[in-house]
C-alpha positions as CSV (number, residue, x, y, z in Angstrom):
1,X,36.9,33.0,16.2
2,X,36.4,32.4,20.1
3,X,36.1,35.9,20.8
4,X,33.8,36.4,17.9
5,X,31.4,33.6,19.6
6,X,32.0,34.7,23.5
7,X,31.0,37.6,21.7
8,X,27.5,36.7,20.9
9,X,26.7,36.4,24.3
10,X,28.9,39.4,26.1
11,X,26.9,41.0,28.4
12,X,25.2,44.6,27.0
13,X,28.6,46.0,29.0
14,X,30.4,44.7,25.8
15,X,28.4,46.4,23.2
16,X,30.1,49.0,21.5
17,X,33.7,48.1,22.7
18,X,36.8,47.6,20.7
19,X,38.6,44.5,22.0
20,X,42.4,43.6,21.3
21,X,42.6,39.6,20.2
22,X,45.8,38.1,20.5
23,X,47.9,35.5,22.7
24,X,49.2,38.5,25.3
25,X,52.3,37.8,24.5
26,X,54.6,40.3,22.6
27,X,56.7,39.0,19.3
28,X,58.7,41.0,17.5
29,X,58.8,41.0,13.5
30,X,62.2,39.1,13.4
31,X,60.5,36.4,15.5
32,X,57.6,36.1,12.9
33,X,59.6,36.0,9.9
34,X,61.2,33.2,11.5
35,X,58.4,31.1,12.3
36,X,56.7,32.1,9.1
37,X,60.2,30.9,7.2
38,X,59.9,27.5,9.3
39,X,56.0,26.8,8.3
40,X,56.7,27.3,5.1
41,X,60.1,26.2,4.2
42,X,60.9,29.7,2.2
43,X,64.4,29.6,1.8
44,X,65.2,33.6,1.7
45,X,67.1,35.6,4.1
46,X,65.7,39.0,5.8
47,X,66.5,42.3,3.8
48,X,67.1,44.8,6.4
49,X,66.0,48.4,4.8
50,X,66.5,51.7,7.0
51,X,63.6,52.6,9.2
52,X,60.5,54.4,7.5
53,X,58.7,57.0,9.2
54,X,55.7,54.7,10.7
55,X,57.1,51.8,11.3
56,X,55.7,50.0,14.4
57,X,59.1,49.2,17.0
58,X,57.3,47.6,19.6
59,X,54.0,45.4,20.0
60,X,51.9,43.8,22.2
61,X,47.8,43.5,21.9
62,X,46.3,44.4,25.3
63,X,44.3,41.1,26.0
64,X,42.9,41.9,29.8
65,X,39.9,43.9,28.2
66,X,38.7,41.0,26.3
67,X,39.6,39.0,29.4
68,X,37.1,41.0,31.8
69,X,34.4,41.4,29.1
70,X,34.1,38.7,26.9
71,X,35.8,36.1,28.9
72,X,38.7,35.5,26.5
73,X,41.3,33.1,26.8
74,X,43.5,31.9,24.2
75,X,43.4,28.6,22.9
76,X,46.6,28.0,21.2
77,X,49.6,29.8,21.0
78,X,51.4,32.4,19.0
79,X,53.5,29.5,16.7
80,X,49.8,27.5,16.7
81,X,48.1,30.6,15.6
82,X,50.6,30.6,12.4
83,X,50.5,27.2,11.7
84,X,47.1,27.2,11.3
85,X,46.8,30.1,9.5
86,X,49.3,29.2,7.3
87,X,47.4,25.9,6.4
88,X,44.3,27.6,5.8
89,X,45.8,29.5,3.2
90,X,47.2,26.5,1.7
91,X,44.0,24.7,1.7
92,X,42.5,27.9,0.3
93,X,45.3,27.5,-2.4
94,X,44.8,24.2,-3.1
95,X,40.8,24.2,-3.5
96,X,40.8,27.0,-6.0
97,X,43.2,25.6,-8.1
98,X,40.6,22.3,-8.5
């Protein structure tokens, strides 16, 4: 949502860009399931599959154009980012069952 708002007010040398929004910091999907698994107490193990045509090895959002344009910093961290998302969804969850 910050880069959203920072960019309201970019300068006209933002419009039209595509910016990457992400911590700059690479995790890999083993990582996430891991965290995920913590944050919401799912009690499964992975399921390793062989690899499909596709599949994404390696990733890590490019942050520095957002950085130069808009400003961007992040505010919280990868883990922080999860946490929060996943309690969104829960609140989400919980107000549509009311």
């Amino acid at each position: 949502m910050d880069a959203n708002l920072l960019a309201c007010n970019a300068s006209t040398n933002a419009v039209g860009q595509v910016f990457n929004v992400a911590t700059g910091h690479r995790f890999d999907l083993k990582e996430t399931f891991h965290i995920l698994k913590k944050l919401t107490g799912y009690s499964a193990e992975v399921q390793y599959a062989p690899e499909r045509t596709g599949d994404v090895k390696h990733s890590l959002a490019d942050i520095s154009k957002a950085e130069k344009y808009l400003g961007y910093k992040p505010t919280v961290n990868f883990e922080q980012g999860l946490q929060q998302t996943v309690a969104w969804y829960r609140s989400q969850t919980q107000a549509a069952k009311v």
